[in-house]
C-alpha angles and dihedrals in degrees: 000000000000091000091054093047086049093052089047093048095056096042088051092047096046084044089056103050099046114114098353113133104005143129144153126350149177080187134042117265115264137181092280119021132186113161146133128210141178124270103178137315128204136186094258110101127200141149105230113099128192132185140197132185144201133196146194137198110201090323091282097091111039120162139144135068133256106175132142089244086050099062098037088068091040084060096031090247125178102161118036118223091168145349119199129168134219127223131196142146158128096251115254108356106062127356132167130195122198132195126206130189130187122194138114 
């Protein structure tokens, strides 16, 4: 019987946390992340910049939006030159991705 509630408590608890608090990454999620990582690049150049975000708190309570067309308006963007997103957390309690564009 103990064996069987140990084996359920570790399937439930690996169930729970999967998933929960994540984003983007080069490099795999750990327990603490902090990364940044390439979305796209083009030829075009520019100096605005704009940036949107989106955050988590142990995967219950998830809002925000860190889209490409997000972060245009945020910068006033028109025409994209890159787009590049920032990763960072305390898995799996809170994470937060980030998206930046430059362009003109």
């Amino acid at each position: 019987m103990l064996k069987k509630l140990a084996l359920a408590t570790a399937v439930s608890t690996t169930l729970l946390l999967t998933g929960c608090a994540t984003g983007p990454s080069p490099v795999g999620v750990g327990l603490i992340t902090d990364v940044k990582g390439p979305i796209t690049a083009t030829g075009e150049t520019g100096s605005k910049t704009g940036t949107s975000c989106a955050n988590t708190i142990i995967g219950l309570i998830n809002k925000g939006d860190a889209s490409i067309e997000a972060a245009k308006a945020a910068g006033g963007i028109t025409v994209v030159a890159s787009a590049d997103y920032h990763t960072k957390g305390f898995y799996p309690f809170v994470g937060e991705t980030c998206v930046t564009v430059t362009g003109k």
